[in-house]
ROVOVEX-527944 format. One record per residue: residue number from 1; x, z, y of N, C-alpha, C in turn. Coordinates in steps of 0.001 Angstrom, whole numbers. Example, Ala and Ser with C-alpha at 12.3 -4.5 7.8 and 13.67 -1.06 7.14 Angstrom:
# ROVOVEX-527944
<node mardo="1" n_east="13190" n_up="7800" n_north="-5690" ca_east="12300" ca_up="7800" ca_north="-4500" c_east="13200" c_up="7800" c_north="-3300"/>
<node mardo="2" n_east="12850" n_up="7080" n_north="-2250" ca_east="13670" ca_up="7140" ca_north="-1060" c_east="12900" c_up="7870" c_north="30"/>
***
This chain:
# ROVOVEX-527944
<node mardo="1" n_east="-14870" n_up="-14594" n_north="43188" ca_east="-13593" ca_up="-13921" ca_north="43118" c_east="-12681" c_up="-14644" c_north="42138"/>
<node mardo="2" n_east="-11537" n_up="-14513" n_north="42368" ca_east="-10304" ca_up="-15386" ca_north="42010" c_east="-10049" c_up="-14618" c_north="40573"/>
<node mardo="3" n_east="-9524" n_up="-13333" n_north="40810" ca_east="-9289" ca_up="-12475" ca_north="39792" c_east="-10341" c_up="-10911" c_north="39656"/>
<node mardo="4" n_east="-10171" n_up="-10660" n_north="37765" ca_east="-11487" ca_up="-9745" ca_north="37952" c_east="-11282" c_up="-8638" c_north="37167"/>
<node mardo="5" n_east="-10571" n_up="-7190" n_north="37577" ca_east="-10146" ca_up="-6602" ca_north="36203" c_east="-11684" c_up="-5861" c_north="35944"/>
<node mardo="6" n_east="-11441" n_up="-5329" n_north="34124" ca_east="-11936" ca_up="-4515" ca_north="33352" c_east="-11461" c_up="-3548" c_north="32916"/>
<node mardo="7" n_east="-12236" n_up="-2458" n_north="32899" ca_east="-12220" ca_up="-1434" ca_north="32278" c_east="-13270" c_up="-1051" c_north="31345"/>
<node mardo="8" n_east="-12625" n_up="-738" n_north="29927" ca_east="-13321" ca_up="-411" ca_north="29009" c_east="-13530" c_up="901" c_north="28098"/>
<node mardo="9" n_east="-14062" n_up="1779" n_north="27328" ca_east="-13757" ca_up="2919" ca_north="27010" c_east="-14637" c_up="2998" c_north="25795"/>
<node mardo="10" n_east="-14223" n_up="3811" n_north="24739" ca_east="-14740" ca_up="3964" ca_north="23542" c_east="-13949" c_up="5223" c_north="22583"/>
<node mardo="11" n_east="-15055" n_up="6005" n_north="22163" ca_east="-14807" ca_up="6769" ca_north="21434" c_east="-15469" c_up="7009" c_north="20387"/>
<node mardo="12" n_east="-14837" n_up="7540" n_north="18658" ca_east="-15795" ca_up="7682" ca_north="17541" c_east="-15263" c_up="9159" c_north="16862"/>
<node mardo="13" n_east="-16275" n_up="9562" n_north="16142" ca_east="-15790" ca_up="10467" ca_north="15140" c_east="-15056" c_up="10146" c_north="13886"/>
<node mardo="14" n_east="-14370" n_up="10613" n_north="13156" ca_east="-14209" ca_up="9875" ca_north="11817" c_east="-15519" c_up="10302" c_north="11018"/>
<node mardo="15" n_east="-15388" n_up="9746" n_north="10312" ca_east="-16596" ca_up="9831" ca_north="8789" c_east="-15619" c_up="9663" c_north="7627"/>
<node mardo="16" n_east="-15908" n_up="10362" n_north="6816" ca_east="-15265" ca_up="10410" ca_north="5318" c_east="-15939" c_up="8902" c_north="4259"/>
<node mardo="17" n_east="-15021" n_up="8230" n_north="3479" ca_east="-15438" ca_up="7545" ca_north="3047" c_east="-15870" c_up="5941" c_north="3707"/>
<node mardo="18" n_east="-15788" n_up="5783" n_north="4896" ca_east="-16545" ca_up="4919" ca_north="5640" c_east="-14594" c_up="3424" c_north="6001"/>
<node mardo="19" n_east="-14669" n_up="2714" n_north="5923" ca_east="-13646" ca_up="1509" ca_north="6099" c_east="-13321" c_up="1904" c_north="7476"/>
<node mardo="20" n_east="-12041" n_up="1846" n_north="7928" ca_east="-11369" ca_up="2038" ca_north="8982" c_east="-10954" c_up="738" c_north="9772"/>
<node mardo="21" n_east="-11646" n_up="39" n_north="10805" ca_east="-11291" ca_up="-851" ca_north="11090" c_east="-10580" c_up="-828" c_north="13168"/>
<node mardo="22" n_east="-9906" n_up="-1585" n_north="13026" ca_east="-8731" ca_up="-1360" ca_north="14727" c_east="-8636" c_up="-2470" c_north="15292"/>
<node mardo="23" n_east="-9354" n_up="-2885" n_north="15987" ca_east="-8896" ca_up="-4441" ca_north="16713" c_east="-9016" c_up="-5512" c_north="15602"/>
<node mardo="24" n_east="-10099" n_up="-5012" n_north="14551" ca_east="-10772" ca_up="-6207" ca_north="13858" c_east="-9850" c_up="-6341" c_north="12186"/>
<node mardo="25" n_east="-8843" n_up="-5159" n_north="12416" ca_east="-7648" ca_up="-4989" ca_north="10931" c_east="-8078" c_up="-3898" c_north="10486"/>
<node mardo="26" n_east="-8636" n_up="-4055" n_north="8876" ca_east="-8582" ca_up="-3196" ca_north="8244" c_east="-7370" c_up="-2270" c_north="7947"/>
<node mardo="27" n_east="-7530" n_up="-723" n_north="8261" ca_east="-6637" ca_up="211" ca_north="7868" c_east="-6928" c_up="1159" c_north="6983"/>
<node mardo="28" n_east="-5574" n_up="1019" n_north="6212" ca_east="-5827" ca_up="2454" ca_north="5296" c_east="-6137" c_up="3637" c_north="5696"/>
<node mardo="29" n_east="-6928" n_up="4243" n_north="5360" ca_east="-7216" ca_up="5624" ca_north="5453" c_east="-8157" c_up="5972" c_north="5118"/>
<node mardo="30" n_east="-8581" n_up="7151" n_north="4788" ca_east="-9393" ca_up="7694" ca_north="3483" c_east="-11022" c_up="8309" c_north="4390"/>
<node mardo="31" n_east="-10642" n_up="7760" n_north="6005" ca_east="-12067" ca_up="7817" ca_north="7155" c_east="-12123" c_up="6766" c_north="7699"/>
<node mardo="32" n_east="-13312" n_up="6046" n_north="7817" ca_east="-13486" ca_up="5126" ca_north="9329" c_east="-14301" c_up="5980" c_north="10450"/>
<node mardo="33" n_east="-14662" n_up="5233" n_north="11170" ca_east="-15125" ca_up="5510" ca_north="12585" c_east="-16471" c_up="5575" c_north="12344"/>
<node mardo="34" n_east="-17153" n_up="6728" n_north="12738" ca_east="-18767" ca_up="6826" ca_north="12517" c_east="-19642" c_up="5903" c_north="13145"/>
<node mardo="35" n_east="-20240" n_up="5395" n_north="13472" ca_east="-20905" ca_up="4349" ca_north="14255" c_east="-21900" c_up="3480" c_north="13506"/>
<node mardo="36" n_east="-23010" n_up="3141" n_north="14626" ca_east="-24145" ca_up="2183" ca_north="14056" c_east="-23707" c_up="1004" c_north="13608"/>
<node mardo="37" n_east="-22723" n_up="400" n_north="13703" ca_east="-21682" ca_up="-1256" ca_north="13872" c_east="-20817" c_up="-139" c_north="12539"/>
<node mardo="38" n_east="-19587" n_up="-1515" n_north="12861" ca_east="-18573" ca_up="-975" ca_north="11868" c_east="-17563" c_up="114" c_north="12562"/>
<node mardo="39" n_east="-17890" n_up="101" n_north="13740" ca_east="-16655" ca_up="1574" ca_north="14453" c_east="-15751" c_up="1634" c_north="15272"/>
<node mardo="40" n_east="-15374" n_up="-274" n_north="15418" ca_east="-14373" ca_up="-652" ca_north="15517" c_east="-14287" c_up="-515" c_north="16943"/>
<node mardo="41" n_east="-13944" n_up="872" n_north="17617" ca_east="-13881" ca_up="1572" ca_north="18717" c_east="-12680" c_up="803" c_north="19659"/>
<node mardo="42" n_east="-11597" n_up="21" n_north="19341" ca_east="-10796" ca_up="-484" ca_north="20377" c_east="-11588" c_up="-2061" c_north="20376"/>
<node mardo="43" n_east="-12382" n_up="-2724" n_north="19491" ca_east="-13231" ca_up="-4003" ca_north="19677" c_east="-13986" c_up="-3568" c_north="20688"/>
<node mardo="44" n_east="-14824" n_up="-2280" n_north="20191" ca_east="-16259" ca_up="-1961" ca_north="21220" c_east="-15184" c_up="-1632" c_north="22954"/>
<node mardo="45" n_east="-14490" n_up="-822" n_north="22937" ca_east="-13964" ca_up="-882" ca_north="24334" c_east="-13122" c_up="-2381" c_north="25149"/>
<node mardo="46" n_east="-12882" n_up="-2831" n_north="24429" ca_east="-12377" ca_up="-4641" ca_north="24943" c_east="-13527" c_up="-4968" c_north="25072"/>
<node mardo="47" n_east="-14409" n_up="-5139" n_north="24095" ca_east="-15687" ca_up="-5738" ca_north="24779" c_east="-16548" c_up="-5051" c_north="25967"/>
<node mardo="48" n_east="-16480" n_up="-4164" n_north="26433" ca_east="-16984" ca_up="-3411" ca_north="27433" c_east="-15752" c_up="-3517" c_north="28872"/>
<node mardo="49" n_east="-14529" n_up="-4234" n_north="28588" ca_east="-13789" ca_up="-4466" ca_north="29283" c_east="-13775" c_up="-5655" c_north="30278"/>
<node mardo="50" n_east="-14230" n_up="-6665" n_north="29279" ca_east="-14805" ca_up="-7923" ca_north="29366" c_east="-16067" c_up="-8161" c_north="30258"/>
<node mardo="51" n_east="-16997" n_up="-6869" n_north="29831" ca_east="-18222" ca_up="-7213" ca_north="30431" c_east="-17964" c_up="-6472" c_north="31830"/>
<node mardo="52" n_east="-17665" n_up="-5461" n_north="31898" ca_east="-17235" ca_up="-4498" ca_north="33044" c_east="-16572" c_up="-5554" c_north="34250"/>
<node mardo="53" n_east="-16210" n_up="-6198" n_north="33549" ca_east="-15232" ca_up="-7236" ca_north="34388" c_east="-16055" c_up="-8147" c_north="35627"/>
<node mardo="54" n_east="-17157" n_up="-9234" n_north="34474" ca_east="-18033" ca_up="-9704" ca_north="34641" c_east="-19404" c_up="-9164" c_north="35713"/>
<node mardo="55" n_east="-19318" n_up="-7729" n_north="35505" ca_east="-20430" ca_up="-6498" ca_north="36502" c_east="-21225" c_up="-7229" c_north="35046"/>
<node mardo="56" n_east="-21578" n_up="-7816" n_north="33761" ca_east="-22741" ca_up="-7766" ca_north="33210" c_east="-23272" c_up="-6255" c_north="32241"/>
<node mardo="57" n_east="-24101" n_up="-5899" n_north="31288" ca_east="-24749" ca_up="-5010" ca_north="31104" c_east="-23566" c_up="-4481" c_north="30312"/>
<node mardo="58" n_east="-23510" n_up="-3665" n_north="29852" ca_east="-22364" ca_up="-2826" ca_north="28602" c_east="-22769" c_up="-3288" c_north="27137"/>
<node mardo="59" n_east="-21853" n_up="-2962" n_north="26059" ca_east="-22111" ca_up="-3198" ca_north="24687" c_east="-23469" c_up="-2365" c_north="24770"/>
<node mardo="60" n_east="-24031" n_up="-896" n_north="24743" ca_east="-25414" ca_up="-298" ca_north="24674" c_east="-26597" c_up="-1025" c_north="24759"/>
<node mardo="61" n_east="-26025" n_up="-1308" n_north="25870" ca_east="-27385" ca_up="-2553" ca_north="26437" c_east="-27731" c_up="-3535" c_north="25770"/>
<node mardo="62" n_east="-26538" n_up="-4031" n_north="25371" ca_east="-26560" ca_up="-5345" ca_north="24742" c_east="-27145" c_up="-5545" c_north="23245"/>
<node mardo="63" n_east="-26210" n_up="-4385" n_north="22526" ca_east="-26326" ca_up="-4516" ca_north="21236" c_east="-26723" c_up="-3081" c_north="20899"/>
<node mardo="64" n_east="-27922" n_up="-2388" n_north="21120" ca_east="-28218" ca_up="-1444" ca_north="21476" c_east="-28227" c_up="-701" c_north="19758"/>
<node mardo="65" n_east="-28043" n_up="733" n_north="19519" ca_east="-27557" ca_up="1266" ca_north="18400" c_east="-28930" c_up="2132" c_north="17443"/>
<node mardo="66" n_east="-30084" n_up="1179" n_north="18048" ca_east="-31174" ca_up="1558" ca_north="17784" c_east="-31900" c_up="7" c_north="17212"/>
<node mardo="67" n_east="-31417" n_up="-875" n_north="16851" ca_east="-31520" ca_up="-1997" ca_north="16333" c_east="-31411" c_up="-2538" c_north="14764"/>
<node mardo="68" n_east="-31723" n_up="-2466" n_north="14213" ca_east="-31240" ca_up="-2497" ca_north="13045" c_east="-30021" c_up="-3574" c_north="12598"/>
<node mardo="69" n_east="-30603" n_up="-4681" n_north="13112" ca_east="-29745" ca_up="-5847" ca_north="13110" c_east="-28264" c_up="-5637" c_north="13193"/>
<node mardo="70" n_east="-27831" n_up="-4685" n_north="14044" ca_east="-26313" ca_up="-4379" ca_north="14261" c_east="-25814" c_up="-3263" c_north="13314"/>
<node mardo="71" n_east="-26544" n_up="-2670" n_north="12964" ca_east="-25910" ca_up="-1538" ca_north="11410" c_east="-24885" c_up="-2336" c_north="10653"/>
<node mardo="72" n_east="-23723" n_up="-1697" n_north="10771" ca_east="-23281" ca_up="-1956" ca_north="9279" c_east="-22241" c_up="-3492" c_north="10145"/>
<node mardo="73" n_east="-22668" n_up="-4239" n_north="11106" ca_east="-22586" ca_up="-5333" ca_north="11895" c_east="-20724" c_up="-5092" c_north="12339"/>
<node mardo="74" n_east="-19853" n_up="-6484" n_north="12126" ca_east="-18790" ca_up="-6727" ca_north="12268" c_east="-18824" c_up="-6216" c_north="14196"/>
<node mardo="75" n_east="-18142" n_up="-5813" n_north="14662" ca_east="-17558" ca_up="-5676" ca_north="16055" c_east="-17234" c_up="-7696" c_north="16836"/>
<node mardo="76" n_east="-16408" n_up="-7738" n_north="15917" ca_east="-15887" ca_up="-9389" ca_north="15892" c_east="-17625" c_up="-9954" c_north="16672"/>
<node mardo="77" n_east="-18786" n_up="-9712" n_north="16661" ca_east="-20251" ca_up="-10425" ca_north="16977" c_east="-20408" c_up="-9734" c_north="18237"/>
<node mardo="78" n_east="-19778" n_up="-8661" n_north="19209" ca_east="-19442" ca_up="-8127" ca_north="20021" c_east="-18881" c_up="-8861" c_north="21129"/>
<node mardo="79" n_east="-17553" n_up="-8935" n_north="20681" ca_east="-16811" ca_up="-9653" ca_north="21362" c_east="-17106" c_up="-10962" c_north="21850"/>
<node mardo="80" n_east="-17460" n_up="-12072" n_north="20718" ca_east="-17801" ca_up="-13282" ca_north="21273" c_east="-18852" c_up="-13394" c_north="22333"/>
<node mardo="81" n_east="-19443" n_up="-12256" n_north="21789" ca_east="-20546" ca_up="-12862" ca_north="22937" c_east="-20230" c_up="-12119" c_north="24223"/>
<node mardo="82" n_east="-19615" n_up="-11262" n_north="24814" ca_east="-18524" ca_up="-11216" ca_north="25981" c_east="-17735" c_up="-12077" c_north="26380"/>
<node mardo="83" n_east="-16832" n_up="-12935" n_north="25335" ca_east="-16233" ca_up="-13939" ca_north="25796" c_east="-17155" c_up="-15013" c_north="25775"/>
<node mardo="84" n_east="-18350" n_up="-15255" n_north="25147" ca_east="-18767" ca_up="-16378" ca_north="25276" c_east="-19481" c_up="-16430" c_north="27415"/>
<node mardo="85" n_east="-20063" n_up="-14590" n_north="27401" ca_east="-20417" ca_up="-14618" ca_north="29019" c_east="-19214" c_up="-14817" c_north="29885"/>
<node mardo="86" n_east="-18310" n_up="-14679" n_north="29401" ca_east="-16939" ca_up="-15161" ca_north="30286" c_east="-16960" c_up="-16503" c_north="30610"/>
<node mardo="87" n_east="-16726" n_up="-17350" n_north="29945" ca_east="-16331" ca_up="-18257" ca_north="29898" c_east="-17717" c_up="-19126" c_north="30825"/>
<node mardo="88" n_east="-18871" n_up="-18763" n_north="30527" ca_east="-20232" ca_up="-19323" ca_north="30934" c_east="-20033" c_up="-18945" c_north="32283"/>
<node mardo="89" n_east="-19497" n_up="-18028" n_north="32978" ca_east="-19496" ca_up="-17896" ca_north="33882" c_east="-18101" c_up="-18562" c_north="34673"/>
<node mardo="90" n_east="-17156" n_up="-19123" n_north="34146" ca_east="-15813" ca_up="-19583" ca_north="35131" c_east="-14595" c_up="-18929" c_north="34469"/>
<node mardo="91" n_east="-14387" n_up="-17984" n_north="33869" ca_east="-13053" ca_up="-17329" ca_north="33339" c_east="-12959" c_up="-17286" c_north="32305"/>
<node mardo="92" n_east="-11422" n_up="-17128" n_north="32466" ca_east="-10797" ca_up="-17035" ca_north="31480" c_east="-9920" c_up="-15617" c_north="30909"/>
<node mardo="93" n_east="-10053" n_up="-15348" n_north="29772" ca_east="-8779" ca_up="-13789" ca_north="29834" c_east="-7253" c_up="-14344" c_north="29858"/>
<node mardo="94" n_east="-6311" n_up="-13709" n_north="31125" ca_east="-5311" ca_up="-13271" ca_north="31192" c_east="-4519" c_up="-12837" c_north="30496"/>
<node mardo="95" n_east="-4796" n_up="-11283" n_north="30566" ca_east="-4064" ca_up="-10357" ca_north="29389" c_east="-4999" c_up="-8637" c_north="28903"/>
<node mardo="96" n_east="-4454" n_up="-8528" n_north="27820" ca_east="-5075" ca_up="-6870" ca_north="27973" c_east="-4354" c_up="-6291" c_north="27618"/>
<node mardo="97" n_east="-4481" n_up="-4431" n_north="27872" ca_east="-3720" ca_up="-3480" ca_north="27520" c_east="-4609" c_up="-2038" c_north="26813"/>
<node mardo="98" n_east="-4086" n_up="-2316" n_north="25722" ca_east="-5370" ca_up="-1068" ca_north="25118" c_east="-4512" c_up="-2" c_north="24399"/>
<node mardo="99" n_east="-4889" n_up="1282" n_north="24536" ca_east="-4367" ca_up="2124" ca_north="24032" c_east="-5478" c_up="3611" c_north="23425"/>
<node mardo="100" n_east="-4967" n_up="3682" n_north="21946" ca_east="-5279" ca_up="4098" ca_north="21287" c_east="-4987" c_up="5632" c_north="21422"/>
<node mardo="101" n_east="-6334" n_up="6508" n_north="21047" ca_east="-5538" ca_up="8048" ca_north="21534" c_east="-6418" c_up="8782" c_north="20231"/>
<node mardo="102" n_east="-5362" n_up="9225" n_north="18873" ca_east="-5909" ca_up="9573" ca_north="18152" c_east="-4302" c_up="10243" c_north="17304"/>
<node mardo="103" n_east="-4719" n_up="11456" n_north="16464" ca_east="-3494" ca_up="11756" ca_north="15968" c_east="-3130" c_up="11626" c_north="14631"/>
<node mardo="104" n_east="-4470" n_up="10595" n_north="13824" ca_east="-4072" ca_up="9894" ca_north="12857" c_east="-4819" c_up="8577" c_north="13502"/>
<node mardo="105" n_east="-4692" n_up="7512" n_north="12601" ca_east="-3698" ca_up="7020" ca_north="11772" c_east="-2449" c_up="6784" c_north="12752"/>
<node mardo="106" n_east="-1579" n_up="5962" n_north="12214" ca_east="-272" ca_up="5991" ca_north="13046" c_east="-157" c_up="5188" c_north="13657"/>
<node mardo="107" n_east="-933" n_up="4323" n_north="14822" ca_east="-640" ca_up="3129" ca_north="15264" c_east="177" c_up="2332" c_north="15128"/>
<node mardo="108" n_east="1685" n_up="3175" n_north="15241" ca_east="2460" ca_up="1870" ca_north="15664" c_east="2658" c_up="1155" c_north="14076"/>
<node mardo="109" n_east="1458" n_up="1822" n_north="13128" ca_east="1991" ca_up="752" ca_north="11619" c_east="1519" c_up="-160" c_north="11779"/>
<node mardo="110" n_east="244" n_up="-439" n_north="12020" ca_east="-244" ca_up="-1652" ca_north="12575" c_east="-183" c_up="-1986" c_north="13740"/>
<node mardo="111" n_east="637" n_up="-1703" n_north="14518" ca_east="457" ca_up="-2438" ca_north="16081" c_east="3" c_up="-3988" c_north="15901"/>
<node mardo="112" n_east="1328" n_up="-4504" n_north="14919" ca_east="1393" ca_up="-5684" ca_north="15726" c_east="753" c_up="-6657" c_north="14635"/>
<node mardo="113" n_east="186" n_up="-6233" n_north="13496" ca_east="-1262" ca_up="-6711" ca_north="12495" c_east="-2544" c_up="-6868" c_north="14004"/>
<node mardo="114" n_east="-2777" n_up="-6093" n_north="14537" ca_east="-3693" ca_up="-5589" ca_north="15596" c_east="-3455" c_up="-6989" c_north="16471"/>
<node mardo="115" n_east="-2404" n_up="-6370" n_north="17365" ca_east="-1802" ca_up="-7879" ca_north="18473" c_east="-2182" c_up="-8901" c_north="18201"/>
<node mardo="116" n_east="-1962" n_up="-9242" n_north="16766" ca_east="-1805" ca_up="-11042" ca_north="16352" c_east="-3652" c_up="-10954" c_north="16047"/>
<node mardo="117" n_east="-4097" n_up="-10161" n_north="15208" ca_east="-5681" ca_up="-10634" ca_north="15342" c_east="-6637" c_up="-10694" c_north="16923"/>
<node mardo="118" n_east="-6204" n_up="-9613" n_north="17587" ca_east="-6135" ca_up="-9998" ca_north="19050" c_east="-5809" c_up="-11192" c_north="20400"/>
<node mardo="119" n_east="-5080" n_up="-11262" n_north="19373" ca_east="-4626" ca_up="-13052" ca_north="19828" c_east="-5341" c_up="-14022" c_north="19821"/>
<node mardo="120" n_east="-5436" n_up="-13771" n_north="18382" ca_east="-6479" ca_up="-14854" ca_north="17691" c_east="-7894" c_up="-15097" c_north="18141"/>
<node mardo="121" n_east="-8697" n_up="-13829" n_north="18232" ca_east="-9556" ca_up="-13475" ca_north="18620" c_east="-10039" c_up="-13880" c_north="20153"/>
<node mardo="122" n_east="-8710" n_up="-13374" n_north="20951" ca_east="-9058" ca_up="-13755" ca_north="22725" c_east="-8392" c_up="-15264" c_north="22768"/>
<node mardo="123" n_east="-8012" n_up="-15970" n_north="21702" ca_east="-7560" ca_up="-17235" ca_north="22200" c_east="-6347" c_up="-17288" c_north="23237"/>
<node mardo="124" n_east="-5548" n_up="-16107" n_north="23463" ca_east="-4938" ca_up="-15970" ca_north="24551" c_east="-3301" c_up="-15519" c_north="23426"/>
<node mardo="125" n_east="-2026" n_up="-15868" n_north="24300" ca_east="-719" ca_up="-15760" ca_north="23620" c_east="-709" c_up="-13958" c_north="23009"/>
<node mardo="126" n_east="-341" n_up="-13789" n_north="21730" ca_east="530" ca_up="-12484" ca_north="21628" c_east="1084" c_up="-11802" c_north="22912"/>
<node mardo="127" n_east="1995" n_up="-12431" n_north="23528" ca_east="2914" ca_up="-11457" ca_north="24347" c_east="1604" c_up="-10597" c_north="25498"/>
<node mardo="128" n_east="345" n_up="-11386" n_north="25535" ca_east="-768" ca_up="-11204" ca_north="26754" c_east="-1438" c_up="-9596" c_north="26281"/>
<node mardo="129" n_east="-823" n_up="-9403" n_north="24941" ca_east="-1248" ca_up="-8578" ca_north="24215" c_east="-931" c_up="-6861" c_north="23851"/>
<node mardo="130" n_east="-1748" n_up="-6300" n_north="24740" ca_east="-919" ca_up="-4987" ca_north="24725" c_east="-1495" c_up="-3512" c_north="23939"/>
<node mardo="131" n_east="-1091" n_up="-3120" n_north="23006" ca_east="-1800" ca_up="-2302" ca_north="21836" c_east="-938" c_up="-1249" c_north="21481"/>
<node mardo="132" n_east="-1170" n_up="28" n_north="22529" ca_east="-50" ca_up="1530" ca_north="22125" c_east="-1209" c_up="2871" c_north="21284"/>
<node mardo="133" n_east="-226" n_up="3174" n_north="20547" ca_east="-847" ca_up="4218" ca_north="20177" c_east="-434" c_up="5523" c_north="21358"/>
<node mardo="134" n_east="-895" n_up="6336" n_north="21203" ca_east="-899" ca_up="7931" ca_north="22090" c_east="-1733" c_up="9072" c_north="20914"/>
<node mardo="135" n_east="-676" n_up="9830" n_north="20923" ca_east="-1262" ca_up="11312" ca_north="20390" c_east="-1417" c_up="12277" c_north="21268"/>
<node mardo="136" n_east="-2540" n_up="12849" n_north="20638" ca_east="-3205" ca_up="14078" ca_north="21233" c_east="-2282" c_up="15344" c_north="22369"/>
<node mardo="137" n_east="-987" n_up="15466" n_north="21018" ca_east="-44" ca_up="16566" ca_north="21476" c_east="-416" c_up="17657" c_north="21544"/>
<node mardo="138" n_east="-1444" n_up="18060" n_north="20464" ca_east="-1974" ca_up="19088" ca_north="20566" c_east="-3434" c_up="19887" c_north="21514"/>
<node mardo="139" n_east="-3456" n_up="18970" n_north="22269" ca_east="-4702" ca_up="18983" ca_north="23197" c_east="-6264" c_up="18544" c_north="22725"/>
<node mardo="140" n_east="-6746" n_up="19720" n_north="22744" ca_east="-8023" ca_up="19404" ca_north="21868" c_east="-8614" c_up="18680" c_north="21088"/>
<node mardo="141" n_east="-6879" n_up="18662" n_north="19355" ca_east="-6929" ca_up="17560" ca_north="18279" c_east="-8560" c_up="18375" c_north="17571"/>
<node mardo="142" n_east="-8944" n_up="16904" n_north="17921" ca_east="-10133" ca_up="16481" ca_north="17449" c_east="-10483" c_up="15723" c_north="16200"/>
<node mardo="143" n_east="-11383" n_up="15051" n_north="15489" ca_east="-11405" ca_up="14940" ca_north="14005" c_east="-12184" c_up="13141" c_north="14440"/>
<node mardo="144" n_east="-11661" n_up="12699" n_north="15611" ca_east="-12009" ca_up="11318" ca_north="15954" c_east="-11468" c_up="10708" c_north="16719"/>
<node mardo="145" n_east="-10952" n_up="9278" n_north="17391" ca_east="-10245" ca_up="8512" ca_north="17791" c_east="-11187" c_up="7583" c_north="19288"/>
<node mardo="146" n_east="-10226" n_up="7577" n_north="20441" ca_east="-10932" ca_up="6888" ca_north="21548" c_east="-9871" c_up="6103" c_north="21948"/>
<node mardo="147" n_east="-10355" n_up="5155" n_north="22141" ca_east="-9772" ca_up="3934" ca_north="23094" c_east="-9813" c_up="3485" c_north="24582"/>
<node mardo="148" n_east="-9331" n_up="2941" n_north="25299" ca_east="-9050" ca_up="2723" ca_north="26854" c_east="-8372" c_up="1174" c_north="26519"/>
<node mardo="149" n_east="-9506" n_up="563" n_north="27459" ca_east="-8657" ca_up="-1397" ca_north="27364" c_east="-9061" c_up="-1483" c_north="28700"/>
<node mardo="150" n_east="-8147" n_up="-2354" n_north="29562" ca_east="-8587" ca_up="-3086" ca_north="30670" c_east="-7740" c_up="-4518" c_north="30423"/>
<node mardo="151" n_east="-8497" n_up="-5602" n_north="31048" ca_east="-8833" ca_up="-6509" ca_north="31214" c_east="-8449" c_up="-7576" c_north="32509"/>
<node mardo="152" n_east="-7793" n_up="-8615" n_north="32406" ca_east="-7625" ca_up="-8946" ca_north="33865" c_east="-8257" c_up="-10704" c_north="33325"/>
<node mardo="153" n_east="-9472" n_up="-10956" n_north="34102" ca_east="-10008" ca_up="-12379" ca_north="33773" c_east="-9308" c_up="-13037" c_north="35412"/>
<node mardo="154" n_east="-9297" n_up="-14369" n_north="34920" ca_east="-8957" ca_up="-14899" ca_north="36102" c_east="-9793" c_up="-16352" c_north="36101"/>
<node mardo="155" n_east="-10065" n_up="-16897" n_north="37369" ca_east="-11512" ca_up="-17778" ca_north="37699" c_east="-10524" c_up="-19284" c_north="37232"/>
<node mardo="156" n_east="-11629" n_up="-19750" n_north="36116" ca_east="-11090" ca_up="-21113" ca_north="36210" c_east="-11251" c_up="-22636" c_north="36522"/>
<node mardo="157" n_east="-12394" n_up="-22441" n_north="37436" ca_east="-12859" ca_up="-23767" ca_north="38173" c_east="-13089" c_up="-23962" c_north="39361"/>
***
């Protein structure tokens, strides 16, 4: 296949005390994301975007949360190795669009801190780069943050 989208999905609780990290940028706030890894719930859903893409196994599978090795473990060791199965296989990333659904912190302060490490990260231009926040609106505000990324790889040999 020529072109291959992804869909990715991720959700965390907050935890008190714990580093708040978003597409690989540390954020202020006085919770991070509960999780066996560091939390980093819009990394873990891009990378499940990536693989989804690919039909290969999910982050669970992969980097399973019963491991010790991944405790405490950067997200950033996630990703590569999604893009590294990308690339092993013929593609390349396109663009993505991820959106954040939580009614703190405030996304759009870091949007574009987020974008540019995203960039960096997929090797792919800023503009390819799409990172919205969304609030709750009152609909079963919850005391944790989920993400939604899809993915469009396209074949490059």
């Amino acid at each position: 296949m020529k072109l291959r989208i992804g869909l990715g999905f991720d959700s965390h609780q907050f935890e008190e005390g714990k580093p708040l990290f978003l597409g690989g940028v540390r954020i202020e706030s006085p919770c991070g994301l509960k999780g066996h890894s560091d939390g980093d719930a819009l990394l873990h859903a891009l990378t499940d975007a990536v693989l989804g893409a690919l039909g290969e196994p999910d982050i669970g599978f992969l980097f399973s949360d019963t491991e010790e090795r991944w405790r405490n473990a950067s997200s950033e060791i996630f990703l590569r190795e999604a893009l590294r199965r990308m690339r092993n296989r013929g593609y390349s990333l396109v663009n993505v669009d991820c959106v954040l659904v939580a009614d703190r912190p405030r996304v759009a302060d870091y949007r574009e801190r987020i974008r540019e490490n995203l960039s960096r990260l997929l090797g792919i231009p800023k503009e390819n780069v799409s990172v919205k926040g969304k609030r709750r609106e009152g609909l079963e505000a919850g005391e944790g943050l989920l993400c939604i990324c899809t993915v469009l790889l396209e074949r490059t040999d």
